[in-house]
N, C-alpha and C positions, 0 to 999 in steps of 0.2 A: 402374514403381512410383510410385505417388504417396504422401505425407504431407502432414499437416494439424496444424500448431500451432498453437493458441493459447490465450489464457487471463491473468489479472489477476496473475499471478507472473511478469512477465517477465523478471527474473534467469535464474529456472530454463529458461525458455524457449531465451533465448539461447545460454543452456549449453549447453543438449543441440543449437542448432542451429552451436553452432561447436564441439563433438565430431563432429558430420557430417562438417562442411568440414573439420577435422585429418584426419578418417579418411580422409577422399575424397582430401586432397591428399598423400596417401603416397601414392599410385600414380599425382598427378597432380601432381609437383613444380612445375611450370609456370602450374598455376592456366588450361592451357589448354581442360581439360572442364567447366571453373566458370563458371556466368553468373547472376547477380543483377541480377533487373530488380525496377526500387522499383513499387508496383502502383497508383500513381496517377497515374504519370503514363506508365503501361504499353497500347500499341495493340494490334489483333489482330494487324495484319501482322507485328508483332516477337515476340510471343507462338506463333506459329504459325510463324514462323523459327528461333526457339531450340528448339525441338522436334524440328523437320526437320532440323536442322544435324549430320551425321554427326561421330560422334563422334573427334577428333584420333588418329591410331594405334589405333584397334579401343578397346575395351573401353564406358566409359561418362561421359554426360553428368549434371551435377547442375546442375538450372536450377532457382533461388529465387525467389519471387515472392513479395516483404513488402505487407503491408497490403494488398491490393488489396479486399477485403472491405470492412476501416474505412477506405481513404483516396478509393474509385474508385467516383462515385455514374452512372458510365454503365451504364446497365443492358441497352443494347442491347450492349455490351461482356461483360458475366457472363454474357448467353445465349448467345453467341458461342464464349465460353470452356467455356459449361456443356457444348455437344455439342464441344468440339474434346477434351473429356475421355477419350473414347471412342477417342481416335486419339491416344494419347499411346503411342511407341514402346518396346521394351524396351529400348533402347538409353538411355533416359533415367529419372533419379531427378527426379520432380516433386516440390518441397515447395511448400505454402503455408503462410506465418509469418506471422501476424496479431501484433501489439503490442498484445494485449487481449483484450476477446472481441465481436468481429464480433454484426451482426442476426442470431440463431440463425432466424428465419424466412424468411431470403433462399432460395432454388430453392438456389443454390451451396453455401450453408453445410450445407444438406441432404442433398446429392448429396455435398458432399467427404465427410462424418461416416458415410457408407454406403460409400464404395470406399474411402478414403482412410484408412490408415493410422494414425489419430489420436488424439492426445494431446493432453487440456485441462490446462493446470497452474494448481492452483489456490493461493491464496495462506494459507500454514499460520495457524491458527487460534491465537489468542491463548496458550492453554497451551503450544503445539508454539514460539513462538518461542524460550524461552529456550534449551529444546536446541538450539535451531538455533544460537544462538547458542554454547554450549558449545563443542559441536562444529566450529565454523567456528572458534574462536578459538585451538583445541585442532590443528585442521589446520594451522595457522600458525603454529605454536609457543610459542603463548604461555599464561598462566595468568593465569585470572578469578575470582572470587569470586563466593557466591551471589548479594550484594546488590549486585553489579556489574553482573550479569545484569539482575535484576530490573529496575533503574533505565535500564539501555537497553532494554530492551522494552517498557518503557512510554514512555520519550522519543521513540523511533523507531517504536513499532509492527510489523509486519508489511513494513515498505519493506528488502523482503531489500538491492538496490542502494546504500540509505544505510547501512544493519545494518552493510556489507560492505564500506562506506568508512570507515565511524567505528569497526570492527574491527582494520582496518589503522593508522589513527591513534594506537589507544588501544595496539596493541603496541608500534607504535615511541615512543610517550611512555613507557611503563613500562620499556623496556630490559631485559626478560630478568625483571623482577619481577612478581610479581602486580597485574593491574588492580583496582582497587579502586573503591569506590562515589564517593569523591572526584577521582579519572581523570574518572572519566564526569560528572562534576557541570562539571567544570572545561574538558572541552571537547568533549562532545557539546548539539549544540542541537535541543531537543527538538521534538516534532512536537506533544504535547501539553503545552504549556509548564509546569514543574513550581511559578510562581508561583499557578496555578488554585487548587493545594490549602492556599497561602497565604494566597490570597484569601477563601478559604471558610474558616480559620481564623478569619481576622481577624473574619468575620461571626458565627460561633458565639462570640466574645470581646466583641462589640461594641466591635470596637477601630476607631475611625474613622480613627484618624490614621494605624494601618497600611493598611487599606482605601486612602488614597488616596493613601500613598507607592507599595504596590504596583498602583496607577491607572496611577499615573505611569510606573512599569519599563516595561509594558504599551506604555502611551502611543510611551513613547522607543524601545521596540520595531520602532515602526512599524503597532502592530493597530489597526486602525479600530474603532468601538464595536461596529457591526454582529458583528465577529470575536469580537469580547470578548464581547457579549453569546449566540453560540452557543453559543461554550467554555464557558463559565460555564452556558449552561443544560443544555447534556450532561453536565455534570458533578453539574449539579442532580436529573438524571436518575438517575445512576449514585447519588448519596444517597438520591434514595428507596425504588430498586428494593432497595440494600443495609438500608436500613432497616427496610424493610417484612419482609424477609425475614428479619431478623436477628429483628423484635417476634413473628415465626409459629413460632421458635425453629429454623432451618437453621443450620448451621454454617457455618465459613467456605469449604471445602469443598464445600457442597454449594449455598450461593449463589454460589461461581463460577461450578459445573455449570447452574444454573438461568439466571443472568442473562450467560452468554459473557464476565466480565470477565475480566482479567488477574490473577492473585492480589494484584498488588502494588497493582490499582485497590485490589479487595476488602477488602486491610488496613485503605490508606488512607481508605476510604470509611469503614468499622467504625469507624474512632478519629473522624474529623470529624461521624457523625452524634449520636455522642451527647451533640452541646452541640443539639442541636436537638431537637422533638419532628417528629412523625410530616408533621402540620398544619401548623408554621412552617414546613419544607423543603418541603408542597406550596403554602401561601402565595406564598413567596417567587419558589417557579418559575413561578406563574399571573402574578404583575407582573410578571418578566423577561420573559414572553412576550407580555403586554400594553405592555409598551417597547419589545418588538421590531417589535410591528407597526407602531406610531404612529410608530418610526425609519427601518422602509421605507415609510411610507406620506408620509413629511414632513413629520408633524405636532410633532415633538419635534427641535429642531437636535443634533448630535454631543456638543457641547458640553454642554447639558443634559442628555441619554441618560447622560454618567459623573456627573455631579452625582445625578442619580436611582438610578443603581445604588447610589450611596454611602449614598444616602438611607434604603435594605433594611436597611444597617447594623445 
């Protein structure tokens, strides 16, 4: 038997591939029919050993092969591998576990996705986070709030793995109480830093001086302008898509559907674009994207690039 994981949800990934190895190691307390070999730095001769290797007391071998797809660029190695497919015993459980998703054009990736078993896990979609999150927080024993949710799914995004640490954090801070939108304010750190939307305030305010206190947070952060200036222009992005769509008269509801945000972007975006017109938010993003090039091209030093953003004010 062979299987084939992979895919951009590696949480789940892994999950399902150490419910394998629990299942397999009930009947194999010894971990004596387990062999995990890492696939870059995997030969043929050892490849075609762990295959042949009769199994410890009868029954069955489970031989793992991680990454060899994305970490193993010998490719007289995959052709090697491609026909030894062909002779792979009943006596063994072949998996391959990519941490990603592998060249879909390789001969292997082709041939595993036709005999092989397989399962791509894909990474849940901006509405599916918050249940995921309900539900994980609910398996834990704990109690969250809507706006508790929201606010981590938008800090964290889709990164089930952090989702999953900053889950277990946010229980044992609350002690048996509800997590609340202030838990998560106070100590999850966001993926998409939640000063952006304070930034973008301050500009629909013409508030300079907040402008360049929240320069500064930024700054002390550690983000380079290059950083700052993407942030800020995806964000610029999501104001206009929401704008535009709000002026053609969609709902909020039906601009999520249309443009994949997170409803809690969609709020947020709804309330900050209406200090701007349609034109000043595409203004503004054609000279951040005009700073960005002259900042990767060297023509504008770091230091001028946050003087300039300030400048949009």
């Amino acid at each position: 038997m062979i299987l084939f994981f992979y895919g951009e949800n590696i949480y789940n990934s892994q999950k399902k591939l150490l419910v394998l190895k629990e299942r397999f190691l009930k009947t194999d307390s010894e971990g004596m029919n387990l062999k995990e070999l890492e696939g870059a730095e995997l030969t043929f001769s050892d490849f075609v050993k762990e295959l042949e290797t009769m199994p410890f007391l009868g029954g069955k071998r489970l031989v793992i092969v991680r990454n060899l797809l994305l970490e193993n660029k010998d490719h007289s190695l995959l052709e090697k591998i491609l026909v030894q497919l062909e002779k792979v015993p009943e006596s063994v459980v072949l998996v391959f576990f990519e941490k990603g998703v592998p060249d879909k054009r390789s001969k292997l990736f082709k041939v595993l996705k036709k005999i092989a078993q397989t399962e791509e896990f894909f990474l849940p979609e901006p509405w599916q986070v918050n249940k995921w999150i309900e539900e994980e927080v609910a398996k834990r024993g704990g109690k969250i709030n809507s706006l508790a949710v929201d606010k981590l799914a938008v800090f964290v995004g889709n990164n089930l793995w952090q989702l999953s640490n900053e889950i277990d954090k946010l229980i044992a801070y609350a002690g048996g109480k509800e997590i609340k939108s202030e838990d998560v304010e106070l100590l999850v750190k966001a993926k998409v830093d939640k000063n952006i939307f304070r930034l973008t305030d301050a500009f629909g305010k013409k508030d300079r001086k907040l402008a360049l206190q929240i320069l500064h947070e930024f700054i002390d952060l550690g983000l380079k302008p290059e950083y700052l200036l993407a942030m800020l222009g995806g964000h610029l992005r999501n104001l206009i898509q929401v704008k535009e769509s709000s002026q053609n008269g969609l709902y909020p509801v039906q601009i999520q559907a249309l443009t994949k945000l997170h409803p809690y972007v969609v709020k947020k975006c709804l309330e900050q674009s209406r200090a701007f017109t349609l034109e000043q938010l595409i203004r503004i993003y054609e000279e951040l994207a005009g700073l960005d090039e002259k900042l990767k091209l060297g023509k504008v030093p770091s230091r001028t690039a946050l003087e300039l953003i300030l400048a949009l004010v």
